[in-house]
KEFI-668322 format. One record per atom (N, C-alpha, C): residue in three letters; x, y negated, z. Coordinates in Angstrom, 3 decimals. Atoms other than C-alpha are relative to their C-alpha. Example, Ala and Ser with C-alpha at 12.3 -4.5 7.8 and 13.67 -1.06 7.14 Angstrom:
ALA / 0.890 / 1.190 / 0.000
ALA / 12.300 / 4.500 / 7.800
ALA / 0.900 / -1.200 / 0.000
SER / -0.820 / 1.190 / -0.060
SER / 13.670 / 1.060 / 7.140
SER / -0.770 / -1.090 / 0.730
***
This chain:
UNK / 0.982 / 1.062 / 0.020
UNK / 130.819 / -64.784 / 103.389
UNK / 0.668 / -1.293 / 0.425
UNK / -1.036 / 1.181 / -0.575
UNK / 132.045 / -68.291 / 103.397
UNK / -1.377 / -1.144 / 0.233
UNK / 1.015 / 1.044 / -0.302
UNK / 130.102 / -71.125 / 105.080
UNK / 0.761 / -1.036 / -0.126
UNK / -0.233 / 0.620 / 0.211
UNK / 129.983 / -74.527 / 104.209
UNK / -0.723 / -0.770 / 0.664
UNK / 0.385 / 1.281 / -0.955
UNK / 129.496 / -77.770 / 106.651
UNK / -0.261 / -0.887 / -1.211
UNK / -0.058 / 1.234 / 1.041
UNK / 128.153 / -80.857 / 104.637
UNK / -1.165 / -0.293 / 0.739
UNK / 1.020 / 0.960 / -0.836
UNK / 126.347 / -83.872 / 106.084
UNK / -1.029 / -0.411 / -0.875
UNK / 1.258 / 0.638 / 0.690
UNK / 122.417 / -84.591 / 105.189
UNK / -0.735 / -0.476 / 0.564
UNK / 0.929 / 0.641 / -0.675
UNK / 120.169 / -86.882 / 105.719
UNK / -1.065 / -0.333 / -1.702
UNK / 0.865 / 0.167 / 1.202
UNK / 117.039 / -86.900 / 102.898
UNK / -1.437 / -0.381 / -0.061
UNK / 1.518 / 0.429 / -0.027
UNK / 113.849 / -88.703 / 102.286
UNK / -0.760 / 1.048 / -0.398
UNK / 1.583 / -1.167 / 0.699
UNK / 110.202 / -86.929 / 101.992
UNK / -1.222 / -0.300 / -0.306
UNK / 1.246 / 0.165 / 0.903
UNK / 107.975 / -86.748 / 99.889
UNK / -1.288 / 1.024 / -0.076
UNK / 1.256 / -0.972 / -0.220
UNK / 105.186 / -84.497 / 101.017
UNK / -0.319 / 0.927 / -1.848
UNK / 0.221 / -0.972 / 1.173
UNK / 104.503 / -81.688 / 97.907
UNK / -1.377 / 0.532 / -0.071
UNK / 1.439 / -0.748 / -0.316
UNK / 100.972 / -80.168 / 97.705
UNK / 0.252 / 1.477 / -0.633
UNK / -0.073 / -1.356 / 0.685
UNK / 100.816 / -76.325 / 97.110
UNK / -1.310 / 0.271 / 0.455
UNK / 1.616 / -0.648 / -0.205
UNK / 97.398 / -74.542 / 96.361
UNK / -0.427 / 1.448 / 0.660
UNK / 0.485 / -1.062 / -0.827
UNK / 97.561 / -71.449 / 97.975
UNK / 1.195 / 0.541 / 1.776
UNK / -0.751 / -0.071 / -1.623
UNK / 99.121 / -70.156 / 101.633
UNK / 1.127 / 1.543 / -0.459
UNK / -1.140 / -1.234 / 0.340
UNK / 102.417 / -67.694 / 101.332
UNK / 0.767 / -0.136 / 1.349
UNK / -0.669 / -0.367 / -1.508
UNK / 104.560 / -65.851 / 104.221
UNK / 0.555 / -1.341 / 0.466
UNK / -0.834 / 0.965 / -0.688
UNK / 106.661 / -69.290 / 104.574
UNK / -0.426 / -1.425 / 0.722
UNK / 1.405 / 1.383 / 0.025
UNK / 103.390 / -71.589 / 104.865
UNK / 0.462 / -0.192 / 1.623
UNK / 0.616 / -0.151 / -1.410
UNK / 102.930 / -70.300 / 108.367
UNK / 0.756 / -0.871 / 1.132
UNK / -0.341 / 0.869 / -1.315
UNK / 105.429 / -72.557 / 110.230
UNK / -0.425 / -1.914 / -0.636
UNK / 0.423 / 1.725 / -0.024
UNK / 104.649 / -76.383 / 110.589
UNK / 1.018 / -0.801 / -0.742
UNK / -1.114 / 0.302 / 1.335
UNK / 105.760 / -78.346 / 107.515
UNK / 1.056 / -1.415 / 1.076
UNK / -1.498 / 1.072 / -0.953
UNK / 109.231 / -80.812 / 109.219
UNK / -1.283 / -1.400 / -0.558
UNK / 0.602 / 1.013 / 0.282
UNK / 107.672 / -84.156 / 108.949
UNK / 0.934 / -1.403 / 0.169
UNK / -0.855 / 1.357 / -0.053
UNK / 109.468 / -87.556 / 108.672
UNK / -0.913 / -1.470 / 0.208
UNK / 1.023 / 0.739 / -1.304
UNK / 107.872 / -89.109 / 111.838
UNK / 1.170 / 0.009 / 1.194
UNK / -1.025 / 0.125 / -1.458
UNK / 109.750 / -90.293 / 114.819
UNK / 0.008 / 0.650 / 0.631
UNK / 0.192 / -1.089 / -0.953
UNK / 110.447 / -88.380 / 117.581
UNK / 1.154 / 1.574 / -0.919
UNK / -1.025 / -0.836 / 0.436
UNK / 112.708 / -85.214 / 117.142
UNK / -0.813 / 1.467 / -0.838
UNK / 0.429 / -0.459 / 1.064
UNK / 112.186 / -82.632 / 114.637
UNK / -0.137 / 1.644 / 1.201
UNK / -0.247 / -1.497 / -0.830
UNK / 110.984 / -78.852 / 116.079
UNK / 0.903 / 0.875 / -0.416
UNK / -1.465 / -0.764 / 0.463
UNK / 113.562 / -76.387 / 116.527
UNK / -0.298 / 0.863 / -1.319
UNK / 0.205 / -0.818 / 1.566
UNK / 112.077 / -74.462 / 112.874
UNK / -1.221 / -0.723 / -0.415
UNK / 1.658 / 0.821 / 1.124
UNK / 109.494 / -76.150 / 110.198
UNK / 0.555 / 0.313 / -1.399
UNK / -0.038 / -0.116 / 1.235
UNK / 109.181 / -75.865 / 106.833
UNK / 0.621 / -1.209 / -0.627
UNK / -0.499 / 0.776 / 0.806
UNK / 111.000 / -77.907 / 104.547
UNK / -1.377 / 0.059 / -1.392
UNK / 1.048 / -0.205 / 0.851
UNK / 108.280 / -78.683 / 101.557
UNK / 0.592 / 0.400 / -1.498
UNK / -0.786 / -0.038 / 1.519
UNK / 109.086 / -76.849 / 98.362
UNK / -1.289 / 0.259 / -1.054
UNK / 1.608 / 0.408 / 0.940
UNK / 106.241 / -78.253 / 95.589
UNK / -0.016 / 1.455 / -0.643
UNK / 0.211 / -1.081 / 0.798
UNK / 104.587 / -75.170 / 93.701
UNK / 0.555 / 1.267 / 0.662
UNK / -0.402 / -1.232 / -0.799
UNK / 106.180 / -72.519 / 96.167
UNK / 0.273 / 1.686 / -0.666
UNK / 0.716 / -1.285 / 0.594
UNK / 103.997 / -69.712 / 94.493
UNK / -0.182 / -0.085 / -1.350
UNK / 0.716 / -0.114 / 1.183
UNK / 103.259 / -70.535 / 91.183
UNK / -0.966 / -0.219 / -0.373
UNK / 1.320 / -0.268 / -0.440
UNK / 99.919 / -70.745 / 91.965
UNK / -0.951 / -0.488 / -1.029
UNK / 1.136 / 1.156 / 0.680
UNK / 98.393 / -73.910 / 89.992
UNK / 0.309 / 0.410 / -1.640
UNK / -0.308 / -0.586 / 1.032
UNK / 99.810 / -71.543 / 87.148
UNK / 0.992 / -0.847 / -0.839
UNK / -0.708 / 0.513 / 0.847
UNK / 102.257 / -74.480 / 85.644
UNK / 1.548 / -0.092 / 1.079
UNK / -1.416 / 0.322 / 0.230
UNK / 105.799 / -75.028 / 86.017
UNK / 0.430 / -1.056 / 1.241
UNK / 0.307 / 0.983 / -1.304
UNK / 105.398 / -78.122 / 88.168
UNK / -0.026 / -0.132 / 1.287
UNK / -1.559 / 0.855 / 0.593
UNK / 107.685 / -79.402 / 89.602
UNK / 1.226 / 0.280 / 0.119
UNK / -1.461 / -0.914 / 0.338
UNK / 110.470 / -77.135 / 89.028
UNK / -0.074 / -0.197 / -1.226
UNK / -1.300 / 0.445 / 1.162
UNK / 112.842 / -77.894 / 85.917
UNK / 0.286 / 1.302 / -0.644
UNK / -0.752 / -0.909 / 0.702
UNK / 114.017 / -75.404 / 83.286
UNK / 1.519 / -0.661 / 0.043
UNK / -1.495 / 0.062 / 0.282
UNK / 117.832 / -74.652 / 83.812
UNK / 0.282 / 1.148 / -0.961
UNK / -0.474 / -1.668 / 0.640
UNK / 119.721 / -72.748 / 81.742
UNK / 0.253 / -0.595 / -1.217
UNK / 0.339 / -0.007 / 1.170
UNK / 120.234 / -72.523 / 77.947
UNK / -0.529 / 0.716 / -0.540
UNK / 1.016 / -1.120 / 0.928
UNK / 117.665 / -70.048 / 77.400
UNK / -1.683 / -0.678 / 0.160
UNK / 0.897 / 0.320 / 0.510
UNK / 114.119 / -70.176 / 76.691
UNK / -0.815 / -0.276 / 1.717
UNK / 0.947 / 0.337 / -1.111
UNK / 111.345 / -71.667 / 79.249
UNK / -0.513 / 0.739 / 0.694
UNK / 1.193 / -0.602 / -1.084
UNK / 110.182 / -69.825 / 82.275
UNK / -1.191 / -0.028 / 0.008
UNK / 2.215 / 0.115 / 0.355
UNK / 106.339 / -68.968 / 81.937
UNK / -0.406 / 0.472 / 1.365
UNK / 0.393 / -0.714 / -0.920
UNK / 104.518 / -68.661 / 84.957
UNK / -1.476 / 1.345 / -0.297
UNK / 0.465 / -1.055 / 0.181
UNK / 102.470 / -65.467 / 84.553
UNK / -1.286 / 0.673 / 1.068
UNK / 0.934 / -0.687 / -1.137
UNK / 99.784 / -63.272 / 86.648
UNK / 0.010 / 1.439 / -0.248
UNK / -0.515 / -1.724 / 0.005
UNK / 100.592 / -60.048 / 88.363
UNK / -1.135 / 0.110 / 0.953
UNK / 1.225 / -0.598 / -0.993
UNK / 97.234 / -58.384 / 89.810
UNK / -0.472 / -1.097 / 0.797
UNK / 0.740 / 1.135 / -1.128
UNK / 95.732 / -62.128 / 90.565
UNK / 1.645 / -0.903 / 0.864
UNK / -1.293 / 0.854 / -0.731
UNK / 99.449 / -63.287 / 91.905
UNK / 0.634 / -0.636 / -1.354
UNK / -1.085 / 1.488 / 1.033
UNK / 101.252 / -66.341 / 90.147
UNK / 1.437 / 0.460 / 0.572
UNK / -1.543 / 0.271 / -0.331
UNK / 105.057 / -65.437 / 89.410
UNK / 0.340 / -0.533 / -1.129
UNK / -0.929 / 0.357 / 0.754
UNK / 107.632 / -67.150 / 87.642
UNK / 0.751 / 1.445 / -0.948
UNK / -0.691 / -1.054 / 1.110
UNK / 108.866 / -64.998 / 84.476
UNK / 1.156 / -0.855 / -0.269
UNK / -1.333 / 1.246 / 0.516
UNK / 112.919 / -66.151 / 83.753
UNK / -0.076 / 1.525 / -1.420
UNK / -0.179 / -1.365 / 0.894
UNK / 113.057 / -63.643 / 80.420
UNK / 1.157 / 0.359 / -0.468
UNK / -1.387 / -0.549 / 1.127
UNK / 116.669 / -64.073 / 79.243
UNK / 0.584 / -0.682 / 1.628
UNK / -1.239 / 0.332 / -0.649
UNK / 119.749 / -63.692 / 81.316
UNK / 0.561 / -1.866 / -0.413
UNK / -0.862 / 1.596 / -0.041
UNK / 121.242 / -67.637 / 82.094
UNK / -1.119 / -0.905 / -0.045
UNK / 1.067 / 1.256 / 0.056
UNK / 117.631 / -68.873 / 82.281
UNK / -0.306 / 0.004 / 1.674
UNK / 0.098 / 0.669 / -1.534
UNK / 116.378 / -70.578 / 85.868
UNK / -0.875 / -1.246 / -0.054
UNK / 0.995 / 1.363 / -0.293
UNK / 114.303 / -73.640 / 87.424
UNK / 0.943 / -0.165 / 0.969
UNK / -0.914 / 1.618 / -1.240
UNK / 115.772 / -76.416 / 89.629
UNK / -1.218 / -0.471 / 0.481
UNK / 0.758 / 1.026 / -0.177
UNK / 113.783 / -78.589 / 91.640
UNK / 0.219 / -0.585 / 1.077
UNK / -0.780 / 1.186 / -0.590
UNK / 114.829 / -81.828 / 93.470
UNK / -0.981 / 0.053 / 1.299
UNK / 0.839 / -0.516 / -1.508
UNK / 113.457 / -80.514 / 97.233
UNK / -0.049 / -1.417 / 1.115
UNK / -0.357 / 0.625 / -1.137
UNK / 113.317 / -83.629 / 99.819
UNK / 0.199 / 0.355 / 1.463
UNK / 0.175 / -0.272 / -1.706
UNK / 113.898 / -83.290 / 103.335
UNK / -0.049 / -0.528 / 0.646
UNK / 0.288 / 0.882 / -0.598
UNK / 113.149 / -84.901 / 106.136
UNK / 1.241 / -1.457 / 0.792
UNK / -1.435 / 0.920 / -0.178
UNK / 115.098 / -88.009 / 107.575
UNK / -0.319 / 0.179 / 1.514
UNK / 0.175 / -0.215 / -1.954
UNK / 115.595 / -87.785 / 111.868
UNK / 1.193 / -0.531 / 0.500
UNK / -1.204 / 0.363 / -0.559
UNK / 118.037 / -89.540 / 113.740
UNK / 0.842 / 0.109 / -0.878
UNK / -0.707 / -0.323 / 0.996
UNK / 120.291 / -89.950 / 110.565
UNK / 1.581 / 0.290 / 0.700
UNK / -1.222 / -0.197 / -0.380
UNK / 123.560 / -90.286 / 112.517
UNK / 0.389 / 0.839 / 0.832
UNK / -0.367 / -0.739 / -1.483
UNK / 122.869 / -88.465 / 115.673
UNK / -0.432 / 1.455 / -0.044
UNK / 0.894 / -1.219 / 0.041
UNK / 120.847 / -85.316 / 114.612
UNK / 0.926 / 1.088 / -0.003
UNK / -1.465 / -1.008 / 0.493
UNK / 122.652 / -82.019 / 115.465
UNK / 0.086 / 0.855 / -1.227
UNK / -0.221 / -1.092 / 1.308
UNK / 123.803 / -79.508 / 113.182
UNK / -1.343 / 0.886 / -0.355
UNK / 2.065 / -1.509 / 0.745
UNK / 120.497 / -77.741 / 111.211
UNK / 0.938 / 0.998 / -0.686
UNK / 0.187 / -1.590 / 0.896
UNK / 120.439 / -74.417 / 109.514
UNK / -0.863 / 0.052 / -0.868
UNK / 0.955 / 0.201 / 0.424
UNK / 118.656 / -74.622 / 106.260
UNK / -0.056 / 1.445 / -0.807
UNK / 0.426 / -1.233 / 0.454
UNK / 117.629 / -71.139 / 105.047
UNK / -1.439 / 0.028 / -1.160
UNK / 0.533 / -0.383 / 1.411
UNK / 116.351 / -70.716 / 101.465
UNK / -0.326 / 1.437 / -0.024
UNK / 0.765 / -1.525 / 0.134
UNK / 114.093 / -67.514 / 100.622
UNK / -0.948 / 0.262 / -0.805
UNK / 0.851 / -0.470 / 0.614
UNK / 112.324 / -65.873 / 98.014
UNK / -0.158 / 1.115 / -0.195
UNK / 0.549 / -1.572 / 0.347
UNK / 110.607 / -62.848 / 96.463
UNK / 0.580 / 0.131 / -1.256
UNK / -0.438 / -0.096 / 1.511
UNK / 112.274 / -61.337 / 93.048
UNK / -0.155 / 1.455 / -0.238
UNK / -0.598 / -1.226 / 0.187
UNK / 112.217 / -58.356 / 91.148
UNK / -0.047 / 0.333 / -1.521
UNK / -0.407 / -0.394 / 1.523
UNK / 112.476 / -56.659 / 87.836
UNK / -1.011 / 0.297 / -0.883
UNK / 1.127 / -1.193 / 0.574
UNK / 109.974 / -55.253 / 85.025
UNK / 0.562 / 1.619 / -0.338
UNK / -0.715 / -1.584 / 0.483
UNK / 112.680 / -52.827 / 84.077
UNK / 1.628 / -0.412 / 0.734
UNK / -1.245 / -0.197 / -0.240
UNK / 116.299 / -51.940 / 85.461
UNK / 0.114 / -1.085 / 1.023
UNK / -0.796 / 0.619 / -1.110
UNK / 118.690 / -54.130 / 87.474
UNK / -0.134 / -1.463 / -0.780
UNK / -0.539 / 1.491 / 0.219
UNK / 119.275 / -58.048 / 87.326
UNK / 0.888 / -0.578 / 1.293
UNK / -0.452 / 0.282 / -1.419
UNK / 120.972 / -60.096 / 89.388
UNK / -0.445 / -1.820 / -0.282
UNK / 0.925 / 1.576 / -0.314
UNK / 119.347 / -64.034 / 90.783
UNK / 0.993 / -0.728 / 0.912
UNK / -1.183 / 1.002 / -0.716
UNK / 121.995 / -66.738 / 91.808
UNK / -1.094 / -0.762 / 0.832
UNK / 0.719 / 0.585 / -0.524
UNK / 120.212 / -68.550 / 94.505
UNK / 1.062 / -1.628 / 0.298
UNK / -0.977 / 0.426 / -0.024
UNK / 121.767 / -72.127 / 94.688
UNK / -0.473 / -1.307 / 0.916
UNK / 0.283 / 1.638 / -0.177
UNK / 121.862 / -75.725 / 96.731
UNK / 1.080 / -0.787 / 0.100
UNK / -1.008 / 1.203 / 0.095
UNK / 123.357 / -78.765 / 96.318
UNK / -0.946 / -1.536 / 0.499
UNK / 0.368 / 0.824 / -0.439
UNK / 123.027 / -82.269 / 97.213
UNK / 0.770 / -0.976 / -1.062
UNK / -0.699 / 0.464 / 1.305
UNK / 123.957 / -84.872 / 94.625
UNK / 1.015 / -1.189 / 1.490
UNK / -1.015 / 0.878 / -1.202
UNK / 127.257 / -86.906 / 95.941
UNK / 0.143 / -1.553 / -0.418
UNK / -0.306 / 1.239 / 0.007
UNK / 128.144 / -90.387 / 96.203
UNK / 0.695 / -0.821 / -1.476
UNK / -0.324 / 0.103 / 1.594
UNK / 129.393 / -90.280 / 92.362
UNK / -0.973 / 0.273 / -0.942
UNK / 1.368 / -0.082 / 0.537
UNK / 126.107 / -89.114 / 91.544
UNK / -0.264 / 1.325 / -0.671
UNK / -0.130 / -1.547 / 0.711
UNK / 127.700 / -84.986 / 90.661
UNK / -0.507 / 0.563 / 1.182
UNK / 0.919 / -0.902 / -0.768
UNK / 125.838 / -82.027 / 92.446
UNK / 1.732 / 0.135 / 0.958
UNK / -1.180 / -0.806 / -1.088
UNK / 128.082 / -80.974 / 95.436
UNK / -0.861 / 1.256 / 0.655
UNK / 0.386 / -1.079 / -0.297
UNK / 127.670 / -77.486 / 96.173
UNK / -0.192 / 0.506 / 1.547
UNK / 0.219 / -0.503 / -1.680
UNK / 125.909 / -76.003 / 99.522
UNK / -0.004 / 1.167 / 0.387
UNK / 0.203 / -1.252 / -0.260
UNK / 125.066 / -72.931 / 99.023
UNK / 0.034 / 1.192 / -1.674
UNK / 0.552 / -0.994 / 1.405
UNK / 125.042 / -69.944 / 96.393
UNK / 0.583 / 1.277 / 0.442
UNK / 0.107 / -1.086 / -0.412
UNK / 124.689 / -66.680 / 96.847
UNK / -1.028 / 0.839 / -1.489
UNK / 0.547 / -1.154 / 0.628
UNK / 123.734 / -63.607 / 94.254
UNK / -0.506 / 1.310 / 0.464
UNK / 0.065 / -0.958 / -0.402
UNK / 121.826 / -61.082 / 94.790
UNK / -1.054 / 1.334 / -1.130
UNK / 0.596 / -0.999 / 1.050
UNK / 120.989 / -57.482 / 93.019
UNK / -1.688 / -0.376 / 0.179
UNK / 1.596 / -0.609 / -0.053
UNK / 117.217 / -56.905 / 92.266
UNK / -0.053 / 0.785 / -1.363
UNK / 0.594 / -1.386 / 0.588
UNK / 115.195 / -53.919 / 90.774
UNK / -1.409 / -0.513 / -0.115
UNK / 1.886 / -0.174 / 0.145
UNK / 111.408 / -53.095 / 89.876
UNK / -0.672 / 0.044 / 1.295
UNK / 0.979 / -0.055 / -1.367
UNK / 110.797 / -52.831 / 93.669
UNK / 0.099 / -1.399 / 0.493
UNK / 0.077 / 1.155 / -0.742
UNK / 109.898 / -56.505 / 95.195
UNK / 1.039 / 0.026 / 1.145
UNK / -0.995 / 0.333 / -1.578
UNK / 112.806 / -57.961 / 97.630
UNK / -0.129 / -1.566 / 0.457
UNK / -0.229 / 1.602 / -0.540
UNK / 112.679 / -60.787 / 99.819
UNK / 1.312 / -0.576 / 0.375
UNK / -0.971 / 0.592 / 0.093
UNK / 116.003 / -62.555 / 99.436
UNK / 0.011 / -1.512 / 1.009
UNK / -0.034 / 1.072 / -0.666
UNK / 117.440 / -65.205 / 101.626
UNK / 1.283 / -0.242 / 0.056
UNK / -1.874 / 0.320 / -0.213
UNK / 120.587 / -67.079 / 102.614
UNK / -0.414 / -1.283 / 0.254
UNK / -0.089 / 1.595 / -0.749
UNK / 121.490 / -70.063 / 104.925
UNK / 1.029 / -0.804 / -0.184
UNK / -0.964 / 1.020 / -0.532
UNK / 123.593 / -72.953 / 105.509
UNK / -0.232 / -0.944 / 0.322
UNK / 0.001 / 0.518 / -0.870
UNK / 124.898 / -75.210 / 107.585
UNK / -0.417 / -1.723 / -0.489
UNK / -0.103 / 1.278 / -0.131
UNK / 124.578 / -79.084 / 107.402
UNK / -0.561 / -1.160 / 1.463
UNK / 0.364 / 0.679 / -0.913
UNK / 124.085 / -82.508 / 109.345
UNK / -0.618 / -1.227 / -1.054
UNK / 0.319 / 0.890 / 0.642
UNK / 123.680 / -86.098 / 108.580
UNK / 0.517 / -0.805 / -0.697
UNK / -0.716 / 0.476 / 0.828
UNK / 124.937 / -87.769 / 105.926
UNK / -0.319 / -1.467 / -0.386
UNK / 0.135 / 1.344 / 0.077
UNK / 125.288 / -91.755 / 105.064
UNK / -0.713 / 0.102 / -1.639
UNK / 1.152 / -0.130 / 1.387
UNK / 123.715 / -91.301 / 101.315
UNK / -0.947 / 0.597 / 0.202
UNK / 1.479 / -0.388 / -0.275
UNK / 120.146 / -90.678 / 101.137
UNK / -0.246 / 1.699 / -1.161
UNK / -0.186 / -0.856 / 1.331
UNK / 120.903 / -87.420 / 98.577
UNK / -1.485 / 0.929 / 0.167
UNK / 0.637 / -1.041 / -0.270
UNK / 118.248 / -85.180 / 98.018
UNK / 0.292 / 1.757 / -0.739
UNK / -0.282 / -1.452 / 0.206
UNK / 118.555 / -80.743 / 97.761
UNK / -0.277 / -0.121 / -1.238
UNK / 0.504 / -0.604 / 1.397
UNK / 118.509 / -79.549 / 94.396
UNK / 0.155 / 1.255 / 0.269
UNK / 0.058 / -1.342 / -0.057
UNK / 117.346 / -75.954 / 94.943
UNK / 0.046 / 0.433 / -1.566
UNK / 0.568 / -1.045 / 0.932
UNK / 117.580 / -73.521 / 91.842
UNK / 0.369 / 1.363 / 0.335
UNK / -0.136 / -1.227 / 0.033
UNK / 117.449 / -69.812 / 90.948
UNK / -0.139 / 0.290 / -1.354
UNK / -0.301 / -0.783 / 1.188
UNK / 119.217 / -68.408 / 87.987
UNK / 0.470 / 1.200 / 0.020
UNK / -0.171 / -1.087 / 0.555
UNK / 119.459 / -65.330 / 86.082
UNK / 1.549 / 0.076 / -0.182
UNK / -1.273 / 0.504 / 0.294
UNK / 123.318 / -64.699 / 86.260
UNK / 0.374 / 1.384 / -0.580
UNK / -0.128 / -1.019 / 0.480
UNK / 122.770 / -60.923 / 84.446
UNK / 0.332 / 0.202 / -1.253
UNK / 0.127 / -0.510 / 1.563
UNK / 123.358 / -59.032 / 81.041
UNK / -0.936 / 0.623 / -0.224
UNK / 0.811 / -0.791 / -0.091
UNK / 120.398 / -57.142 / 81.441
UNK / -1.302 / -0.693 / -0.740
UNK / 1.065 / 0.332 / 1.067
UNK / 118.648 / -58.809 / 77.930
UNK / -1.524 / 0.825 / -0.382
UNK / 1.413 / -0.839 / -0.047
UNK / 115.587 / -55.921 / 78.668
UNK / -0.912 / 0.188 / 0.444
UNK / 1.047 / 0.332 / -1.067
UNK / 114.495 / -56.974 / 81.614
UNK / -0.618 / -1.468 / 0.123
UNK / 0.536 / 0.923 / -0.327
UNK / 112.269 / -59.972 / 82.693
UNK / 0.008 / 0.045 / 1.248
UNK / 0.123 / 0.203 / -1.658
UNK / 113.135 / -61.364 / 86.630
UNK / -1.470 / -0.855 / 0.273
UNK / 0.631 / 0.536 / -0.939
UNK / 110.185 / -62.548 / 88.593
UNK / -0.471 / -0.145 / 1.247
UNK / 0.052 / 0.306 / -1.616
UNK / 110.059 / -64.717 / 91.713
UNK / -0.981 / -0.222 / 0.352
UNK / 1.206 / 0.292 / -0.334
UNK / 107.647 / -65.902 / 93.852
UNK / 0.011 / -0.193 / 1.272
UNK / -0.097 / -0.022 / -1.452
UNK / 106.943 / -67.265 / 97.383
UNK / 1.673 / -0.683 / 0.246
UNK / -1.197 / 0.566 / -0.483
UNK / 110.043 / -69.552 / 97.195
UNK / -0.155 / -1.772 / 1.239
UNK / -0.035 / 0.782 / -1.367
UNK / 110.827 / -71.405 / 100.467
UNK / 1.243 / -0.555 / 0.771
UNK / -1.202 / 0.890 / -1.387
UNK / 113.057 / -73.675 / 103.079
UNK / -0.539 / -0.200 / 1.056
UNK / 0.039 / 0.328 / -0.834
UNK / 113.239 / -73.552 / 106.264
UNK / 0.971 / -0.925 / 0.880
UNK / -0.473 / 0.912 / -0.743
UNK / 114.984 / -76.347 / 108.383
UNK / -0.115 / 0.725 / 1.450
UNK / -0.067 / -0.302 / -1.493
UNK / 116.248 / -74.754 / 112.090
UNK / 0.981 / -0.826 / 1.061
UNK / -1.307 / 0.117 / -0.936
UNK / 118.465 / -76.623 / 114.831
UNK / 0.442 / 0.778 / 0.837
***
């Protein structure tokens, strides 16, 4: 496992999501004076799927459009072809830009299979001072037909460009039989 230091500091833009999921439950970070609590939510728009559209996560990939779907009353994201994925440009909060210590920002979702194995690149970046993604985090991980809650952290601080996260999660499988779906995707912000 290799960790990566990189300095952030990112404006916010409050997100609205319509229903409450495991990551709701801590207090969303806020970009308000005063020092940030040691864990809050980072706001990631559409979380769940919920409002049933797409919005405002991005089709990545060169395959066909993610559909959000309904499993027994639950909103997930369907990716159907291996190399397909969503992005979406996450803000975070701004706090003492120069002085703030080192955070822990821990990305987490739900994924799993309709049939067989896949595997779900989980990824962040921060766009750099040239205006190309610089890489924070990525991490793959197997999934099956049984629901897993996936996660993975890293490190950062504060950084003199105002960049904001680009979270995605792509399909990085051969497994053209199966359909991955997520759900309940989240950031947490810890010092």
């Amino acid at each position: 496992m290799r960790t990566t230091h990189f300095l952030l500091s990112l404006p916010l833009a409050l997100l609205a999501c319509t229903a409450v999921h495991a990551g709701d439950a801590l207090r969303p970070c806020a970009n308000e004076p005063g020092p940030l609590p040691e864990t809050c939510r980072i706001v990631v728009g559409n979380p769940g799927f919920d409002d049933g559209t797409l919005a405002p996560w991005l089709a990545a990939g060169p395959h066909s459009l993610p559909a959000v779907v309904q499993n027994n009353g639950n909103a997930e994201l369907q990716i159907r072809h291996p190399g397909g994925g969503v992005m979406q440009f996450v803000p975070l909060p701004t706090h003492a830009p120069q002085t703030a210590p080192a955070t822990e920002y821990i990305a987490s979702l739900r994924a799993r299979t309709d049939q067989g194995m896949a595997t779900v690149r989980v990824s962040a970046a921060v766009m750099g001072q040239d205006w190309q993604p610089v890489p924070l985090f990525t991490r793959s991980y197997a999934v099956s037909t049984v629901p897993v809650d996936i996660s993975g952290a890293f490190f950062g601080a504060p950084m003199l460009l105002p960049p904001q996260l680009i979270l995605s999660v792509t399909r990085v499988d051969q497994n053209a039989d199966a359909s991955v779906f997520i759900d309940d995707v989240h950031m947490k912000q810890r010092r």
